[in-house]
N, C-alpha and C positions, 0 to 999 in steps of 0.2 A: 146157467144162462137165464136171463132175466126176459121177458116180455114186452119190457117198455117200447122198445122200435119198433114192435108190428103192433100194436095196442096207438100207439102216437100217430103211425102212419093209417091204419084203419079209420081215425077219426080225421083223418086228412091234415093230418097240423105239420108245420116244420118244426125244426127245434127250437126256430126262435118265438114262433107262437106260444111252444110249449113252454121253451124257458118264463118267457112273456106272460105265461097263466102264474108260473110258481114262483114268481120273484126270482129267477137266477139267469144265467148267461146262459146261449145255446153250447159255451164250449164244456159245461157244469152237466147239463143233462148228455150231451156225446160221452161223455165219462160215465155216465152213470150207466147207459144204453150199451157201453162197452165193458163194464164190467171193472174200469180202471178207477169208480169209487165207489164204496158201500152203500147200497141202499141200505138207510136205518129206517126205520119205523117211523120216524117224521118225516123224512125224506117220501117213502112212500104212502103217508096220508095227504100230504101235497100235491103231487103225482096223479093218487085215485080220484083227488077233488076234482082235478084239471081236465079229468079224462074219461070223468062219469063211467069210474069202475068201482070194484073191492081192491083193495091197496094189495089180497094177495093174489087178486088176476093177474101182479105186476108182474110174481113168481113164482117158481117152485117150491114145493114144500118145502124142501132142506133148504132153501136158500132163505125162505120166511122163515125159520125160524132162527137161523145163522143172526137173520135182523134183529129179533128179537131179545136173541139173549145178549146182543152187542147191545142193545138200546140200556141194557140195565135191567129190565125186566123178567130175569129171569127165578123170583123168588119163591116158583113153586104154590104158589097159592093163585086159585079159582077165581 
């Protein structure tokens, strides 16, 4: 479970403000707030910008890293 809904609503935004910060629709970020689509690692440095946080406030460890090794980045080097 991801962060994003009480991280959005803490900052008082709607989704369409939010969508509205990230360039997307508010039906893009309810997907994302529900879990029905992947936060990647660019997904969540859009999100952190928007929201004046660290992109992994958005989530959990395992779920940050889930991101990361989706993104491609997973090559083992520092």
């Amino acid at each position: 479970l991801n962060h994003l809904r009480a991280l959005r609503e803490s900052r008082g935004l709607t989704l369409e403000q939010l969508a509205a910060a990230v360039g997307t629709t508010n039906q893009q970020i309810s997907h994302l707030e529900l879990g029905k689509r992947q936060l990647t690692v660019a997904w969540l440095k859009r999100l952190a910008a928007a929201l004046d946080c660290h992109p992994w406030a958005i989530v959990d460890g395992e779920e940050a890293m889930e991101a990361f090794v989706a993104s491609g980045r997973d090559s083992g080097t520092s």
